[in-house]
N, C-alpha and C positions, 0 to 999 in steps of 0.2 A: 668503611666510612659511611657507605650507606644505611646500612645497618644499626652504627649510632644517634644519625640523622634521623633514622625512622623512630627510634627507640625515645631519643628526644620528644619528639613531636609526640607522640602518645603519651607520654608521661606530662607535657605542656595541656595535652585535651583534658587528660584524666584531673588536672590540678582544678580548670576552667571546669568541666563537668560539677566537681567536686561541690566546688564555690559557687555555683551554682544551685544545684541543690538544695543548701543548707538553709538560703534562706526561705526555703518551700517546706522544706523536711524536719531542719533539727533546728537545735538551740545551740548547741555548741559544737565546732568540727568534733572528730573523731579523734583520737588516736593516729592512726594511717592516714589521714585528711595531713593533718599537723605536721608527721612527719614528712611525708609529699611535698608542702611547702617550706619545707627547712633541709633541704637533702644538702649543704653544703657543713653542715652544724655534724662531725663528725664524734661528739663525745654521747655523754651521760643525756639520757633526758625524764623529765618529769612522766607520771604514772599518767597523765595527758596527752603526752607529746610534746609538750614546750622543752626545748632546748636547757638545760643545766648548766648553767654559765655559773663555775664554782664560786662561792660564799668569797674566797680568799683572792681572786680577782675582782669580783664585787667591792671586797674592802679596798683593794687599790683602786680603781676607777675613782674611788672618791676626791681622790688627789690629784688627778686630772682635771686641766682645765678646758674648759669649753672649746676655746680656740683648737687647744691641739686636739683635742677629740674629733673637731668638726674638719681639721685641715688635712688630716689622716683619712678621716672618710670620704673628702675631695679626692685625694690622691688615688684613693681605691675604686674612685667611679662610682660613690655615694654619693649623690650630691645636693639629696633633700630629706636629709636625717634633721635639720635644725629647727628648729621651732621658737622666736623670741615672742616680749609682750607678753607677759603672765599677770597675775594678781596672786603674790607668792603668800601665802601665810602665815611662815617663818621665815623672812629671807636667809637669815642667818644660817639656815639650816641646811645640808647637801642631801640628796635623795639619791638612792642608787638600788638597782632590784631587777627582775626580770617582769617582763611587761605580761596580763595577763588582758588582753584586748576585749573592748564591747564596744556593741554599735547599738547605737538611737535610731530612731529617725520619728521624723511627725506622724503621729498619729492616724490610721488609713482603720475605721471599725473592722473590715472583713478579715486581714492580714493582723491585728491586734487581736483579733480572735483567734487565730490561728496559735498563735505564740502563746498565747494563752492556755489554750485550751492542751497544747503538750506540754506545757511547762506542769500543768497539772497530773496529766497521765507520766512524768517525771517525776512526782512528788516535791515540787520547788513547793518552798514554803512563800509566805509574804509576795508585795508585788514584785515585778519583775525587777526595777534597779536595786534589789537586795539578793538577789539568785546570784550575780558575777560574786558577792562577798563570800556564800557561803562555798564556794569554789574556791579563796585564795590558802594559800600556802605561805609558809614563812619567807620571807624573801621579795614574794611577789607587790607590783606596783599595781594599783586597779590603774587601766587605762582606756579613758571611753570617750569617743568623738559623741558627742550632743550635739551637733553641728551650730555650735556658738547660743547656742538661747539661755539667757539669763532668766527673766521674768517668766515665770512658772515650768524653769527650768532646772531645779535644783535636785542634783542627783541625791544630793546625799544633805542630812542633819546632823548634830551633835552626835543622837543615837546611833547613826549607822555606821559614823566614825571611828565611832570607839568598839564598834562591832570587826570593824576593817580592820583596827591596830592590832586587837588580841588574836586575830585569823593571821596577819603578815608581818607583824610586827615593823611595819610601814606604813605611806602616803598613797595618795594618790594625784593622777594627773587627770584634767578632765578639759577637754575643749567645750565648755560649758560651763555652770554655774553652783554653787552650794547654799545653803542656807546656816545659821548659826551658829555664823564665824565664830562670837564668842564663846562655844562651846566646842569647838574645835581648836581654836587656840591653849585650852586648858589638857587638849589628850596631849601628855610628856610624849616625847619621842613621835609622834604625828606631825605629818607637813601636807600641804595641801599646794599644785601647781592649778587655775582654776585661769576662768576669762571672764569670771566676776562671781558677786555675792546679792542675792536678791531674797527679801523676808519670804516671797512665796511658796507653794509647796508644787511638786510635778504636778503638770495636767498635759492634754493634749501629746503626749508623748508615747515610744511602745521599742519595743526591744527589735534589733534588728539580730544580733547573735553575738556569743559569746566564743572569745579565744579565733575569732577573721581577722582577714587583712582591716587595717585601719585608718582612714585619713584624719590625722592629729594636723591643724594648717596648713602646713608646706610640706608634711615629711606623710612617710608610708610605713606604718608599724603593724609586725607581724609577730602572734602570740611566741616569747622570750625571747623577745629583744632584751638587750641590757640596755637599761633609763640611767641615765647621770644628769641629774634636775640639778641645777645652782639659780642664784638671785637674778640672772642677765636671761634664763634659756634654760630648753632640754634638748640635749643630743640623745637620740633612739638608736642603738646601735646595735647590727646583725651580729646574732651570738657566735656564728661562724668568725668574726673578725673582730672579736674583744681581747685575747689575749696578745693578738700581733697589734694592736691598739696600744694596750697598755703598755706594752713594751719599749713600743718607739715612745710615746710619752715618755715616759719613764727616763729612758735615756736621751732625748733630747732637752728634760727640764739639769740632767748631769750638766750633759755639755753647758747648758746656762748657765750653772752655777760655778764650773771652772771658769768657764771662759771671763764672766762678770768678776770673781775674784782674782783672774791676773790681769784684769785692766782695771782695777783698781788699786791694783801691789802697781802698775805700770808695765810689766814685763814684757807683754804683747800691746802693741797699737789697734785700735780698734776695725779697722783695714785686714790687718793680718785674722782676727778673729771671726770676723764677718765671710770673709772668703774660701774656700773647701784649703783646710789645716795642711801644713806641709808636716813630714814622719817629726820634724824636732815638736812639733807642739803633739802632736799624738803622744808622742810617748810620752813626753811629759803628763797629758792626761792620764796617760793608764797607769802614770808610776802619782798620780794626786788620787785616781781611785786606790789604790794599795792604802795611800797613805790616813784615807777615809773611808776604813767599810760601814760606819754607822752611816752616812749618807745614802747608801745603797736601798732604795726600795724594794729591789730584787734580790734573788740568793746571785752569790758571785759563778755559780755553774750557767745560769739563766743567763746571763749578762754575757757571758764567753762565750756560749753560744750562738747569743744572740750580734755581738759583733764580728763572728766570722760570717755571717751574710751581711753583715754593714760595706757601706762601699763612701761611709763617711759625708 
């Protein structure tokens, strides 16, 4: 026990060490940085370290509603993944992706030389809010706290926009600002999650790092998290806990839709439906899923599996 406890602790300093460091040393964590802070994310991960949260969970999250994304991560002892109050620039539109993190911060000449001057011995091309693009991946969400500045805050323009969709073939979220909206609204398949729009261009600004921990308003984002942005909010959710995510989703929008369909036929009182089901309406559920496998967002191996740990 001691042993783990110790093993703990040093791996807690080495994390602190780490993060530490980078914003002296690097530009973006490491590889072994990245994986350090994701030790619960047991699968596949990017040629970075970012967590691989598969394409095909991806597309379902989409389906996911905010509530049960954010009630699920309550339950799990997440309880500041949520983020409302955007300036969305397709509401219409859902955003879903692994998060590729940057930090801002204001402008300090000594420390903006710094970042500078390795970005350079890096070979980063352009200034520094164009270096997180030339990084993204298919999939990925650019995600950068600018700690809310509008006015001559704007990360990005038309051009970098449509530099970001043919890199991710995605959006981006920015606790900060963009500049020409109308040319953003024109890249098809781009969405923008922002906390305003100002004609100005960056000034007084400078890189804090790329793919760190991140504070996006209320919540704590860590490079591959999986992003599900809709019109109301984004929920940031730890790539370790997106499939048992989607899952219970998944099966509690079922039960919604039995349950809503036989109090509408009248069958069940809304009393009986509300309260933990007794075996006659169970089975009747599993004999309405037989009856409906097109409804199944999941494979029906996934779904048996997944209700032998249900406890209903």
């Amino acid at each position: 026990m001691k042993l783990k406890m110790h093993r703990t602790l040093l791996t807690c300093l080495l994390v602190l060490t780490l993060c530490t460091t980078v914003a002296a040393q690097q530009i973006t964590l490491t590889r072994e940085q990245i994986i350090a802070l994701t030790p619960e994310w047991k699968g596949d991960r990017l040629a970075d370290g970012r967590p691989n949260v598969p394409d095909k969970l991806l597309a379902r999250l989409r389906n996911i509603s905010l509530e049960e994304g954010w009630g699920i991560l309550r339950n799990a002892g997440y309880n500041n993944q949520f983020e409302g109050d955007w300036m969305v620039l397709k509401p219409g539109e859902v955003l879903v992706g692994r998060a590729l993190t940057v930090q801002y911060l204001p402008k300090r000449p000594d420390y903006d030389k710094v970042i500078r001057d390795k970005g350079k011995a890096e070979n980063r091309i352009g200034n520094f809010n164009s270096w997180p693009i030339d990084m993204l991946k298919p999939g990925d969400v650019y995600v950068a706290d600018s700690y809310g500045k509008i006015v001559d805050g704007t990360l990005i323009g038309d051009n970098l926009g449509n530099s970001i969709y043919a890199k991710s073939k995605n959006g981006v979220i920015f606790y900060g600002s963009v500049r020409d909206a109308e040319g953003l609204e024109k890249i098809e398949g781009f969405n923008a999650w922002v906390k305003g729009y100002d004609p100005s261009y960056i000034q007084e600004m400078m890189l804090g790092g790329i793919n760190v921990p991140i504070r996006i308003g209320r919540t704590t984002v860590l490079p591959g998290d999986a992003v599900l942005a809709k019109k109301n909010g984004v929920v940031f959710i730890p790539a370790h806990l997106v499939e048992d995510l989607v899952l219970n989703a998944e099966f509690i929008a079922l039960r919604d839709q039995f349950g809503h369909q036989r109090l509408r036929e009248g069958k069940y009182t809304p009393g009986q439906i509300d309260q933990q089901w007794t075996d006659t309406i169970k089975k009747d559920f599993l004999s309405w899923l037989d009856q409906n496998p097109g409804k199944l967002p999941m494979t029906r191996q996934e779904l048996d599996e997944y209700m032998k740990k249900r406890t209903w």
